[in-house]
N, C-alpha and C positions, 0 to 999 in steps of 0.2 A: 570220625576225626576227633571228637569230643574226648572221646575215652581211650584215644592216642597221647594226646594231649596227657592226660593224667596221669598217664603210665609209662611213659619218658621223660628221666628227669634230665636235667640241665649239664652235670659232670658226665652223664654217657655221653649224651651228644656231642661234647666238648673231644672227650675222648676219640670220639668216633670222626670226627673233624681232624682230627690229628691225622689219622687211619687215611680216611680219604677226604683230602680237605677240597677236592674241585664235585663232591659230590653235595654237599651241604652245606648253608650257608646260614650260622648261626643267628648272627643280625635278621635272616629275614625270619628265621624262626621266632628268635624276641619280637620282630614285629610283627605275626600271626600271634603271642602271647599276649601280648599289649591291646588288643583285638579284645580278646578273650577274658583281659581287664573291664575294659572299657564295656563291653555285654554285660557282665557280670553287673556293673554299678548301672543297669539299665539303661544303658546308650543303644543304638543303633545305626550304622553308618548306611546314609542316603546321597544319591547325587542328584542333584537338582542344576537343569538347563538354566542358562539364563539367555536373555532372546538379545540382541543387538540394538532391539530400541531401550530395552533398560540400562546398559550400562555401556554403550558404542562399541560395542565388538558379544560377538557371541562367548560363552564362555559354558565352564560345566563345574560348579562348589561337590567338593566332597566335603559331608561334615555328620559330625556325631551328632543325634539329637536325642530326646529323649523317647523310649518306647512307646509308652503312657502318661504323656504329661500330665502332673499333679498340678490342679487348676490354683490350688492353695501358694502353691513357691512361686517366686517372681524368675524369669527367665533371666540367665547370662550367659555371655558368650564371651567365650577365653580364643583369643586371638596369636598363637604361636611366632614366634621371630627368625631368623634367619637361619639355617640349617635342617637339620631332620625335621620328619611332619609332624605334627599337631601331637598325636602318639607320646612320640617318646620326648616331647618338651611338656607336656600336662597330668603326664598319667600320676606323679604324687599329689596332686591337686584333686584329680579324679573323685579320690573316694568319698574325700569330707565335705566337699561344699555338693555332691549329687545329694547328699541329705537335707540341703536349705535350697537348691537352686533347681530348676527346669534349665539341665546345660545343654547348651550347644558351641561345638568343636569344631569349626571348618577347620580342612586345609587352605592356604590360599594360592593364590592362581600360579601354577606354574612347581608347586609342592605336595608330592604327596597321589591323590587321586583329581585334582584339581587343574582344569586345561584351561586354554583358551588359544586360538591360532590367529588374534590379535595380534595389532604391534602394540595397543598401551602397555605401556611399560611403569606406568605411573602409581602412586600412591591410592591417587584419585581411584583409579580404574580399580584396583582389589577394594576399596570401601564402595562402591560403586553395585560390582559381583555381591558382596555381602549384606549389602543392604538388600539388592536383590533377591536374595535367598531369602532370607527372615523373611519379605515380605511375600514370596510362595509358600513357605513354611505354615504362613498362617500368626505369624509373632510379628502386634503389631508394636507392640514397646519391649525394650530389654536393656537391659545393661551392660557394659563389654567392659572387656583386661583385659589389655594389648603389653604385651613385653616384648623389648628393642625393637624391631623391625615392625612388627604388630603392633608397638606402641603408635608407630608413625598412622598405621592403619586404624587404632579405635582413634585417636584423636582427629583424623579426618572424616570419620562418621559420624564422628560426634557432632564435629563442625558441621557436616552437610546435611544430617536428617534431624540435627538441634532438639531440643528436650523432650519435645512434643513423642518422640521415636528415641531417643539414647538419653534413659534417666540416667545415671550413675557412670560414672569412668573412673579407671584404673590404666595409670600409664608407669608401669614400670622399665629404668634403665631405657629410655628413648631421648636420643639428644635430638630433639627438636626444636628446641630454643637454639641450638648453633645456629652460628652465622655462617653466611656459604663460604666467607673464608676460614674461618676458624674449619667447618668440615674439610676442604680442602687440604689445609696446613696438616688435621689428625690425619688423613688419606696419606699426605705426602714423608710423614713422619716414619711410616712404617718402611719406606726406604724400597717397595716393591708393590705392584699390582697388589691393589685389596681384594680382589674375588678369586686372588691366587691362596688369601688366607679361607675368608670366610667360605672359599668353596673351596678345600683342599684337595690336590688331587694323588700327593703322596703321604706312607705313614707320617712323616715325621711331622709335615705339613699338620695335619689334623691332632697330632701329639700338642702340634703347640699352640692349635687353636684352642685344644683341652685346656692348656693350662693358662691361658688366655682370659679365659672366660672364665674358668673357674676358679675360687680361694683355695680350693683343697683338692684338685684334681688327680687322678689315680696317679700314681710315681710311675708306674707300669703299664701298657697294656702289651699285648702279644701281636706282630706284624701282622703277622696271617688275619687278625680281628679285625686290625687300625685297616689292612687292606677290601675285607670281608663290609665293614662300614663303610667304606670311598664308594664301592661301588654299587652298593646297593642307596644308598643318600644321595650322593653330588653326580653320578654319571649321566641318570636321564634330566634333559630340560636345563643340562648345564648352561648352554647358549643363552637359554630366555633369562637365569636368572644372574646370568652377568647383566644383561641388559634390564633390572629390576635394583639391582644394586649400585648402573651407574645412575639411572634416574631419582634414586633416594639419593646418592650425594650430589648431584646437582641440584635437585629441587626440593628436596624434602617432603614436607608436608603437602606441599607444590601448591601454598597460598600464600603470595607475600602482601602487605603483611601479613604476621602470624595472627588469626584471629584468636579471640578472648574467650574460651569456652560459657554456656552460660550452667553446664552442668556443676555438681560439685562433684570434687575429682580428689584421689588419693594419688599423687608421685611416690611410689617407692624406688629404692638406690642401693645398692651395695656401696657401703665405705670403702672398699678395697676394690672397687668396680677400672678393669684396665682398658676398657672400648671408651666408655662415655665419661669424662673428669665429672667427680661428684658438684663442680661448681654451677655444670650446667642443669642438676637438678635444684640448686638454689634459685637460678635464674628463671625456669621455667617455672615456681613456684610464684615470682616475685611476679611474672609473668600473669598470671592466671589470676593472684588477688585474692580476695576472700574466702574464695568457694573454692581454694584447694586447699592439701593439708600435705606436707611433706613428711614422710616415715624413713631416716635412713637406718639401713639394717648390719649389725656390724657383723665384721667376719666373712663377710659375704660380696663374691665378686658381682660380673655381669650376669650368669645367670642365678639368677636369685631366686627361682623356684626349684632350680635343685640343690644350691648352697644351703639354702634355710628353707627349706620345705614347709614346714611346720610352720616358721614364724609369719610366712609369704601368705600360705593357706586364711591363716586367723586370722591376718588384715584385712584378706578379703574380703571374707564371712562377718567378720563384723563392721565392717564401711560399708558394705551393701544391707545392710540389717540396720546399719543408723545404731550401733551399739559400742563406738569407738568412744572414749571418755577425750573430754576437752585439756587434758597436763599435757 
């Protein structure tokens, strides 16, 4: 397979997709490549049980961990958001922080390689799974980056296994400081069912969740792709994660009130961010008090690690390194 891999490049296959497009299916190709990344920067993907007394319902984490943990690096865990799995929301992240960190990459419950035949539907319940896991893992402390959806989840791990288990957080693009009405109102604003957006189930649908999300989003992409992505992303576990996306807008974090982290925490934002208004990353800073530090990054939408990949990466690497200067 390896040296399949090697010796088929990207424009045959495209072509050959043209040829016979119900025989091949590009997306899952990139996601066997992304695989193939992710190995390369010495990850390896494990699934780890988790029993019903740990976290009220059985469950089963797929997540990337490190082959050979370097006992030297301090462990993080990158917490992926709403849409595609863990994969193809971290893989530009991947390479430079595998050189400072012992990473680990769940998918979470209900995305990806990641079950549970559960009804929590909660916030709770994925930091719950995940703390779970670390602690089969054998990782008794680490530090997580949670972005949008994921944000909701490290800041509820953070909250529930407190310093002692989650030194360091990184919450980017997570409106968590909303109020249940202001979520409501942004819900009702879009004039249509949200898991009709965020789970697109036609091209044009997912065209404009592209541009949605992103500052600079492709002008183009090709149906047969936009249809090639619908159904390899959004078609299995659809059900479950409409019922994930109404309990994040009903309950959020699903602690009122919103408790006070006692970590120190990095908020990062895209200025041009069109899911979450940049004011509720002021509010959540105003929120949290001393021990956070807001970074807004310009040019850059909601997703901020493929907008600014680069600038997203360095903030991390150096807020977990304690190497960010005080201007």
């Amino acid at each position: 397979m390896e040296q399949a891999l090697k010796s088929t490049s990207l424009p045959a296959l495209a072509r050959r997709f043209l040829l016979f497009p119900n025989r091949l299916s590009l997306v899952s190709f990139q996601d066997l490549l992304l695989s193939r990344s992710f190995q390369r920067r010495g990850l390896i993907p494990v699934s780890v049980n988790i029993p019903p007394s740990a976290a009220g319902a059985a469950a089963t984490i797929h997540i990337w961990i490190p082959a050979e943990p370097r006992h030297s690096l301090p462990p993080l865990v990158l917490i992926h958001g709403f849409g595609a799995n863990a994969k193809w929301q971290w893989d530009r992240q991947i390479g430079p922080l595998s050189r400072f960190f012992n990473l680990y990459v769940p998918d979470l419950i209900h995305f990806g390689g990641s079950r549970s035949d559960g009804k929590d539907f909660s916030v709770g319940f994925q930091s719950r799974c995940l703390a779970a896991a670390m602690k089969q893992l054998g990782v008794s402390k680490y530090s997580v980056v949670g972005i949008s959806y994921g944000g909701y989840v490290a800041y509820r791990l953070a909250t529930d296994a407190g310093p002692a288990v989650v030194d360091r957080v990184v919450i980017m693009t997570a409106g968590i400081g909303a109020t249940a009405e202001e979520t409501k109102a942004l819900a009702e604003k879009e004039k249509r069912d949200v898991s009709e957006i965020l789970l697109p189930r036609k091209p044009e649908d997912l065209m404009a969740l592209m541009r949605r999300s992103m500052h600079r989003p492709p002008r183009w992409m090709p149906t047969f792709l936009l249809r090639d992505f619908i159904g390899v992303m959004y078609t299995q576990h659809r059900k479950e994660r409409v019922e994930l996306l109404k309990e994040l807008l009903t309950k959020g974090v699903g602690i009122d009130p919103l408790p006070v982290l006692d970590q120190q925490t990095l908020i990062m934002w895209g200025d041009q961010d069109n899911v979450f208004p940049l004011h509720l990353a002021h509010r959540l800073q105003r929120h949290l008090g001393e021990k956070s530090r807001l970074e807004i990054i310009s040019d850059a939408g909601h997703a901020l690690q493929l907008d600014k990949s680069n600038c997203v990466t360095d903030l991390i690497e150096n807020f977990m390194l304690d190497k960010l200067d005080d201007s």
